[in-house]
Steps between C-alpha positions, in 0.01 A plus 500: 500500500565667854282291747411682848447265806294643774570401852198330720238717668236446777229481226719305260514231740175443552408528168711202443307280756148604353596358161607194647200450750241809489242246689755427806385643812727823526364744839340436751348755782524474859180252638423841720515743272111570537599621843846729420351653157101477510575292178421143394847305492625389108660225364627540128656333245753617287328572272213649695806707645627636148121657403520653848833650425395629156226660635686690776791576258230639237347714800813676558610530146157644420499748808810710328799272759821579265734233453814465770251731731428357903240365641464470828349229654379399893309176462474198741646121479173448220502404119443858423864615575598225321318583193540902551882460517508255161262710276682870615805297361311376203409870446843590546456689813751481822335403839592648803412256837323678739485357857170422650571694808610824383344800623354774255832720566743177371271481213524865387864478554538206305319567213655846465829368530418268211274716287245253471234572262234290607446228877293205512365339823170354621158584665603408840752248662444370823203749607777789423383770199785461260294676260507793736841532556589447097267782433650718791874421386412572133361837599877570596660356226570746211598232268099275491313521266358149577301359795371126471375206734369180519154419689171691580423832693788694313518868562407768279798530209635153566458257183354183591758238335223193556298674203810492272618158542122420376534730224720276359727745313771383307655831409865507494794664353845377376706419840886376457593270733833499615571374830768803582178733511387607832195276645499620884559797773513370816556670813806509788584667788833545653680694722507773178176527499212405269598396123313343179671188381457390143524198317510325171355148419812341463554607865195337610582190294836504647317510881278249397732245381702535775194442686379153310844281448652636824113331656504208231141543410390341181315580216104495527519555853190670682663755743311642814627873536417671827756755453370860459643601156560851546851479460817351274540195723037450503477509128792329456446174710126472349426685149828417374567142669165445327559568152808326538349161587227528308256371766202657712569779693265470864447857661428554882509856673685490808420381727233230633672141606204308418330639213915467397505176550168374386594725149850269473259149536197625287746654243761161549800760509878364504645814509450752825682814464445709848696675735769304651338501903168392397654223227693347802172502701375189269823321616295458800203349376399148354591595164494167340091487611409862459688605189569172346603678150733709600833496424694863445536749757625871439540685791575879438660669804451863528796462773782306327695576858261245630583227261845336687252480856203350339331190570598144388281385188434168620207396260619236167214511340588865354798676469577902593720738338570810674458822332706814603357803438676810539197788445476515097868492460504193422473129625657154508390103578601240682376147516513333811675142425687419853378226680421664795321768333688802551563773292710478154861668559515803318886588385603801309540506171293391133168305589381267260130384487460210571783600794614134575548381123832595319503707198178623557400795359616865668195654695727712683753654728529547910787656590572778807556860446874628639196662763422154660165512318378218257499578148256357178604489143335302214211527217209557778638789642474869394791671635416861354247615777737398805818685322625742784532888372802578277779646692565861422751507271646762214603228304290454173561138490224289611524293777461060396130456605446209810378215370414334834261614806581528840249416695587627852471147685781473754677174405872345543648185448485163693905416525417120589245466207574756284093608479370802514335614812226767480529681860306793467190721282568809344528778747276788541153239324310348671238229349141476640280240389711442168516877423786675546496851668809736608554474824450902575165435326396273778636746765299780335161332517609434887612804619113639298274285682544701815570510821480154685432278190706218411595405150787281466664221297540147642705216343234291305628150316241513271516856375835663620326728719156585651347860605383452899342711720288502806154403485400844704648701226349344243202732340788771563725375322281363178410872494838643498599209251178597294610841480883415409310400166551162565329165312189403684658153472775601668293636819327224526817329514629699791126480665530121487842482630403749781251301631682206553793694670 
């Protein structure tokens, strides 16, 4: 008898903790999501969760979706991505992760570049018309056929996905799961330009384990993400980490400091996974009093040069682990365990998981490119979409594919310690709040505003960058930026920042 074994999925794993406990507590939406969505916050059980997922799986099955076909999807930090992202898997589809503040000209692009055949997003996020722009973009896109949302006031041709979860469908069709399939597209920028960057579960898995030992957090835990997960490195550190534990996963939209921490003490979270600036912040509060049960901290830096300069972790009553990211290249941890809080050492070489125990399992590989750049290798990364060009060549041999990525961070070697020392970003990007734009783009939008405005990038800990200008130029330049096509979120970034220049 010839036996097949599949490998894990996303949706096999958390079909595994619904048999064991469908009545745990499983999601759990941000305390102000009445304010960022219009909608009444959820909190589900698993197996609340699973009839939710059928139902969305048997929507998109039943609206024509063919298997191994994309889906786009631009949701915020609610149980609906969550749920959206499991059932297009159930349904066999492959989700591409759309960030929140991409204009309608990044969405067309996008979605062409991926031939997406259908995008899913909600009424309204944060007063800005998401519907609107999904509509627009889809207009544009050759490849929909497919326009859904969540919440009320929908626009003409958009179906509402609030009546389908309470159809209750249970359609479905014969899915194989296998763990090499493709799950996600995210999204990267570099100093090439704009490129798609796909996935397979076992990658995610492989992020996400990395992610859990490396942080030591234990099984059942209830984890606080306030991590946008538009990315590899987002829907690793809270989807994933999630299914792997087994626990409750706590959503908050970034970001709002109190209604954050009032949602870790209502929810009694003892896992915070955040960026890496505002996890440090809580090293200066009265922990022990104001989040007595907390007791894992993930902090995800966006600028892994910034790591080695950090602050001190001084608090014992949780520990941090640093997380590098490098765009969606890839991404590695580090718990801090010196006694003076610093930063872990990172040396070149194999990384196990956890990194301090011997024999521990392989998560990966840091090593520096003959360029002085830092290299990643290992089962999270996908080292296809960052493959330079082929040389020209008349031989009709083909050239040994590169298994690793280089991802363009200036690094060298510490001769006293032996760590690696990340010196420098990628030329030629630039990041602004956590999105990452080419730098030419940024000089472009500048040199449109017109004569006399200011728009210009200024070193920002929490966000790499921030857009500034001056407060007289500020209807000007929201107009030019308006016209540039730009995300109303976006403008209203730049107003906000203007006005306090």
């Amino acid at each position: 008898m010839i036996q097949t074994h599949t490998s894990p999925t996303l949706d096999g794993l958390f079909k595994r903790i619904l048999a064991r406990k469908p009545d745990g507590p499983a999601l759990l939406d941000p305390l102000n999501k009445q304010r960022i969505t219009g909608q009444p916050p959820q909190n589900l059980t698993f197996a609340q969760a699973d009839r939710a997922i059928t139902a969305l799986s048997a929507h998109f099955i039943e609206s024509g979706l063919p298997s191994n076909s994309v889906i786009a999807v631009q949701l915020p930090n609610t149980v609906e991505l969550v749920l959206t992202v499991l059932a297009a898997h159930r349904a066999g589809l492959v989700v591409a992760l759309f960030p929140l503040l991409w204009r309608q000209a990044e969405l067309t692009v996008a979605l062409n570049r991926t031939g997406a055949r259908a995008i899913v997003t909600t009424s309204r996020i944060d007063g800005v018309l998401h519907s609107d722009l999904a509509m627009n973009a889809a207009a544009e896109a050759f490849s929909i056929r497919h326009v859904c949302g969540f919440g009320s006031d929908l626009p003409e041709g958009m179906a509402p996905l609030d009546l389908a979860l309470s159809a209750n469908s249970t359609t479905s069709r014969p899915v194989v799961q296998d763990g090499r399939k493709a799950a996600i597209i995210s999204f990267d920028v570099t100093g090439d330009g704009f490129r798609p960057v796909p996935r397979t579960h076992l990658n995610l898995i492989a992020g996400g384990l990395a992610l859990s030992l490396e942080s030591d957090v234990p099984q059942g835990s209830t984890i606080m993400s306030a991590f946008a997960p538009s990315s590899f490195a987002g829907l690793t550190s809270s989807l994933v980490m999630w299914l792997l534990s087994g626990g409750t996963l706590a959503l908050h939209h970034p970001f709002d400091d109190d209604v954050l921490e009032q949602q870790i003490s209502h929810n009694r979270c003892d896992t915070l996974i955040a960026p890496a600036q505002l996890a440090l912040r809580l090293a200066e509060i009265d922990m022990a009093s104001r989040l007595p049960t907390l007791r894992h901290v993930i902090g995800l830096w966006r600028a892994p040069e910034q790591v080695a300069s950090s602050e001190a972790w001084t608090s014992q009553q949780a520990t941090l682990t640093d997380v590098y990211l490098f765009g969606e290249a890839g991404l590695f941890g580090a718990r801090r365990t010196a006694a003076d809080g610093a930063p872990a050492a990172i040396r070149p070489g194999p990384h196990g998981t956890p990194r301090e125990v011997p024999g521990s399992s392989i998560s990966g590989e840091i090593f520096l490119t003959p360029r002085g750049t830092l290299a990643l290798r290992g089962p999270m990364v996908s080292a296809a979409p960052y493959a330079p060009p082929p040389p020209p060549s008349d031989t009709l041999i083909a050239q040994p594919q590169r298994d690793y990525v280089d991802t363009d961070y200036a690094a060298r070697i510490d001769r006293a310690t032996g760590a690696i020392c990340i010196t420098a970003p990628p030329s030629g990007v630039m990041a602004v709040g956590g999105y990452r734009f080419l730098s030419q783009d940024l000089q472009e939008w500048a040199r449109r505003l017109g004569q006399g405005a200011l728009l210009t990038a200024l070193p920002d800990r929490l966000s790499g960058h921030r857009l500034a200008g001056r407060a007289q130029d500020n209807a000007r330049a929201r107009e030019a930026l308006a016209e540039l096509g730009l995300n109303p979120l976006m403008v209203e970034a730049f107003r906000d920042r203007a006005n306090q220049a």
